[in-house]
TORVEXVEX-484183 format. One line per field, with one value per residue: chain; x, y, z of N, C-alpha, C in turn. Coordinates in nm, 3 decimals, padded with zeros to 5 digits. Example, Ala and Ser with C-alpha at 12.3 -4.5 7.8 and 13.67 -1.06 7.14 Angstrom:
! residues 2
unit <- A | A
n.u <- 01.319 | 01.285
n.v <- -00.569 | -00.225
n.w <- 00.780 | 00.708
ca.u <- 01.230 | 01.367
ca.v <- -00.450 | -00.106
ca.w <- 00.780 | 00.714
c.u <- 01.320 | 01.290
c.v <- -00.330 | 00.003
c.w <- 00.780 | 00.787
//
This chain:
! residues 82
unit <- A | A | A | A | A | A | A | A | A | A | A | A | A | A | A | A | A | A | A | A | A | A | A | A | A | A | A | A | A | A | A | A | A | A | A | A | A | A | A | A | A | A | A | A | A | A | A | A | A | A | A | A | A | A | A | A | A | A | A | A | A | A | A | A | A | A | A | A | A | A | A | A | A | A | A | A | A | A | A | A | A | A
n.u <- 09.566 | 09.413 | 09.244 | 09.301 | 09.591 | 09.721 | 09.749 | 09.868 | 10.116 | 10.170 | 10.208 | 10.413 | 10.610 | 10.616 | 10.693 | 10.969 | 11.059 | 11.098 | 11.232 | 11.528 | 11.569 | 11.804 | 11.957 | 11.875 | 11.872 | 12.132 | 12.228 | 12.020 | 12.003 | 11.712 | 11.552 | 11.274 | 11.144 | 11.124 | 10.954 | 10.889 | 10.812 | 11.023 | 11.239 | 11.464 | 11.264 | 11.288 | 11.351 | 11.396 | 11.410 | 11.236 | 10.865 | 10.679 | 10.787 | 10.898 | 10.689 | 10.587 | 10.769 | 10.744 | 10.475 | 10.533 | 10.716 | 10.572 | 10.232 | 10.006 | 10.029 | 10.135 | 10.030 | 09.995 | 10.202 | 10.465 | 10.595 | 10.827 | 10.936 | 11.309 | 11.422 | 11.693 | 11.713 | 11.602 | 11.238 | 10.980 | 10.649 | 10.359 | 10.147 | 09.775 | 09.546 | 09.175
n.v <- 15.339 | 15.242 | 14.956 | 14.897 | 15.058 | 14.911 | 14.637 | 14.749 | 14.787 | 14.511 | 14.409 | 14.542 | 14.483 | 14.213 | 14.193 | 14.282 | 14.090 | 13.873 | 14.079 | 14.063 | 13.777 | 13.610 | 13.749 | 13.708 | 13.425 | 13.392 | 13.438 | 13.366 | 13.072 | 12.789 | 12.899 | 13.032 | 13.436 | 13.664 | 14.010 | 14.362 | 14.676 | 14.697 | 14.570 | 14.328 | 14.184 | 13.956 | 13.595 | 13.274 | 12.889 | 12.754 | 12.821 | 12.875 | 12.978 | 13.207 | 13.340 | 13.402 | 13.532 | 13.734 | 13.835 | 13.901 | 14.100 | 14.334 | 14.321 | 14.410 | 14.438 | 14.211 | 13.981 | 14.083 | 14.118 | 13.996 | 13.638 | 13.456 | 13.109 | 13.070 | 12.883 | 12.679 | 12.476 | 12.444 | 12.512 | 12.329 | 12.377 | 12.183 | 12.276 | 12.198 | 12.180 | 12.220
n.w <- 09.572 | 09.223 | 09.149 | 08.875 | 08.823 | 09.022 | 08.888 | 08.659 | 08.741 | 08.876 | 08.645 | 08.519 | 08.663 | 08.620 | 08.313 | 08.413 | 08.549 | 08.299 | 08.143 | 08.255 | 08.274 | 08.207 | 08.353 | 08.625 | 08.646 | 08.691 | 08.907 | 09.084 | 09.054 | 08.988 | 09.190 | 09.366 | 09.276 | 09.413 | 09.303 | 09.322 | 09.271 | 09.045 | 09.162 | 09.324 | 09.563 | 09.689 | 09.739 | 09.740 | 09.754 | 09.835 | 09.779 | 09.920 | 10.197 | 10.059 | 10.015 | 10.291 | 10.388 | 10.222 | 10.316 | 10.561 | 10.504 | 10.358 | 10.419 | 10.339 | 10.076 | 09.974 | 09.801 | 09.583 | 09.486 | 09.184 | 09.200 | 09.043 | 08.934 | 08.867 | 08.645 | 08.546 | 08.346 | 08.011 | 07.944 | 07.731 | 07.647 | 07.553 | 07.382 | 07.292 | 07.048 | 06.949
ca.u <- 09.595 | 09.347 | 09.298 | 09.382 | 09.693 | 09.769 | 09.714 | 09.952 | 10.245 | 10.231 | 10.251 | 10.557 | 10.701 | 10.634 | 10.793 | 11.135 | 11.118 | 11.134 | 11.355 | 11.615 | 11.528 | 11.942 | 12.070 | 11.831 | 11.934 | 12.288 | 12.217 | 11.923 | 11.951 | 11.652 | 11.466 | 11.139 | 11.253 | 10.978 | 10.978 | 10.822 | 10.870 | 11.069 | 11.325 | 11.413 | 11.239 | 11.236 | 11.410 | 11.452 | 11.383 | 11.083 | 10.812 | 10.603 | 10.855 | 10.906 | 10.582 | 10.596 | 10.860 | 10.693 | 10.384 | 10.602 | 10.772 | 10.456 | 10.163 | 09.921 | 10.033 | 10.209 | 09.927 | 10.045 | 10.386 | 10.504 | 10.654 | 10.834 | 11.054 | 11.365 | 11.487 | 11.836 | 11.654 | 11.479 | 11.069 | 10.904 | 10.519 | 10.328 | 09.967 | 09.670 | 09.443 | 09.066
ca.v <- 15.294 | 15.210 | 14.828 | 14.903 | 15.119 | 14.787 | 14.544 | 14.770 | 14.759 | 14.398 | 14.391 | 14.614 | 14.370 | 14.053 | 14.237 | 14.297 | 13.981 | 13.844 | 14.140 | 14.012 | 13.666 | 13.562 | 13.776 | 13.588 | 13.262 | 13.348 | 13.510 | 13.295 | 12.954 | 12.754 | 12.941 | 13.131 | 13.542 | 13.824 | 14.134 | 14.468 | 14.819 | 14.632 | 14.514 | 14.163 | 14.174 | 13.770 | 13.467 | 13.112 | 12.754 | 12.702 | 12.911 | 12.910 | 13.068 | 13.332 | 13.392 | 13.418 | 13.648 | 13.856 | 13.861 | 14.015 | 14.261 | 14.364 | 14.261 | 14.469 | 14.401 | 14.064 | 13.924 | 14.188 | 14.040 | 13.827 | 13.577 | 13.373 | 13.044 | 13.090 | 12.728 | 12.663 | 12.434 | 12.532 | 12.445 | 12.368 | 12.357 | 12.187 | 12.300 | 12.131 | 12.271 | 12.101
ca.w <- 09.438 | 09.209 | 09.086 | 08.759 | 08.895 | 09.088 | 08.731 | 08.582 | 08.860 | 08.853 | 08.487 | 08.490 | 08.763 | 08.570 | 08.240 | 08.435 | 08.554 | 08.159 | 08.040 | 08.331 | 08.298 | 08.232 | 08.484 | 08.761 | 08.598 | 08.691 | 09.054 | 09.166 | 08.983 | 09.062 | 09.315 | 09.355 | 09.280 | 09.387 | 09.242 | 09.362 | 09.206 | 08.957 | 09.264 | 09.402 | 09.765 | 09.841 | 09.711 | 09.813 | 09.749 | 09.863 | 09.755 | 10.081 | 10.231 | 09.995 | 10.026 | 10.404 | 10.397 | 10.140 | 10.377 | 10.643 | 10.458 | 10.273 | 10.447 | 10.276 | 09.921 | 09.939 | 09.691 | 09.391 | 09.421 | 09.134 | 09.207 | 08.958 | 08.973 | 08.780 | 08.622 | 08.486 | 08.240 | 07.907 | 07.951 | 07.645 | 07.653 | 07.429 | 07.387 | 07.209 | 07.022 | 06.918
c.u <- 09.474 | 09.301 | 09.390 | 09.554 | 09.797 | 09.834 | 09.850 | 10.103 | 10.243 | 10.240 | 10.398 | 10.663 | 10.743 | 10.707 | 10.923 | 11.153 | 11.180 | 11.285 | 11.503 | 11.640 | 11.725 | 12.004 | 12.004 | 11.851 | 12.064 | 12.277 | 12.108 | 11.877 | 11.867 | 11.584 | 11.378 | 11.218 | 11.110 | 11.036 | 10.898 | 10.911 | 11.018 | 11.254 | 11.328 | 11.432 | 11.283 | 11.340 | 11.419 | 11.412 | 11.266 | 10.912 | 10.682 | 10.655 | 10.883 | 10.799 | 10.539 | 10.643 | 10.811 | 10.588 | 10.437 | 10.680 | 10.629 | 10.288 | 10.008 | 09.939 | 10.121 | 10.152 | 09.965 | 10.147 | 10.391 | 10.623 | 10.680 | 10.957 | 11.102 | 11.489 | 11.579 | 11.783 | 11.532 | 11.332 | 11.044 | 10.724 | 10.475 | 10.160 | 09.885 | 09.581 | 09.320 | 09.005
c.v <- 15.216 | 15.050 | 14.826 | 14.914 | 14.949 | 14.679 | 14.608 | 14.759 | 14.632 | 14.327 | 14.413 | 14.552 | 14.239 | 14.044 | 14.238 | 14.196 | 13.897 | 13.935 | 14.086 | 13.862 | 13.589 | 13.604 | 13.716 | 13.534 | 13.204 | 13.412 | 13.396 | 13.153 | 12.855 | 12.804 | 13.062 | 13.310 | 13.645 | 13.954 | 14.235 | 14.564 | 14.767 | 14.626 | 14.393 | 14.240 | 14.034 | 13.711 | 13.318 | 13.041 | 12.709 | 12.841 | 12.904 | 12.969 | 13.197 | 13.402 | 13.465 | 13.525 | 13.810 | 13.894 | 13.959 | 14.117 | 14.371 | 14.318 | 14.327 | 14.483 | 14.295 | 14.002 | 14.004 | 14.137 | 13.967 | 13.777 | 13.454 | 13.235 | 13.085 | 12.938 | 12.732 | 12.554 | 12.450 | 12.408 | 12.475 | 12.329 | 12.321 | 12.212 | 12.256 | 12.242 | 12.132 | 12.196
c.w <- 09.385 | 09.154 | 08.943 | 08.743 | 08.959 | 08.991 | 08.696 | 08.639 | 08.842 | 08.727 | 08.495 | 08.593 | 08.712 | 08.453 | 08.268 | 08.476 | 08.433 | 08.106 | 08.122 | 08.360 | 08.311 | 08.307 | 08.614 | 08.754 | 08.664 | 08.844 | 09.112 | 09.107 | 09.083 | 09.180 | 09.272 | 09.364 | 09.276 | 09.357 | 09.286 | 09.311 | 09.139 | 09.064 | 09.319 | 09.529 | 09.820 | 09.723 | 09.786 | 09.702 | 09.735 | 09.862 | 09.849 | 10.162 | 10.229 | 10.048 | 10.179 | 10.445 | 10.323 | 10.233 | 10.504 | 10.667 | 10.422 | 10.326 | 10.443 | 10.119 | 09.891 | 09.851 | 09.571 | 09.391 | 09.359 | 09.186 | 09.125 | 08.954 | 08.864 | 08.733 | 08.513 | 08.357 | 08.174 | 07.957 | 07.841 | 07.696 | 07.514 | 07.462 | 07.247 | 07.163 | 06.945 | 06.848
//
């Protein structure tokens, strides 16, 4: 697979994470939720873990995995501009 090829898979991973963002909310409140071929592989708490786990499922593409926490409370950001 080519990088690009790669870029675009974990695009289309980090998209279903968003388009599903309320149904993880309500399945995985609060905890780290990886995604591959637009599937949850991992979950927990602690996102060293996840990560762990993802490394030993996957241990030639554990680094393309997003992984995103999913928090029961709204985040606003505020950003500056100069």
């Amino acid at each position: 697979m080519t990088l690009v090829e790669k870029m675009k898979e974990f695009e289309a991973n980090f998209k279903w994470i968003g388009a599903h963002y309320e149904e993880l909310k309500a399945q995985h409140p609060d905890e780290w939720v990886a995604v591959w071929k637009e599937k949850i592989v991992g979950h927990g708490n602690d996102l060293l873990s996840v990560r762990e786990y993802l490394k030993s499922l996957f241990p030639e593409d554990y680094n393309e995995i997003p992984v995103e926490y999913i928090s029961t409370e709204d985040i606003h950001l505020i950003l500056e501009t100069r």
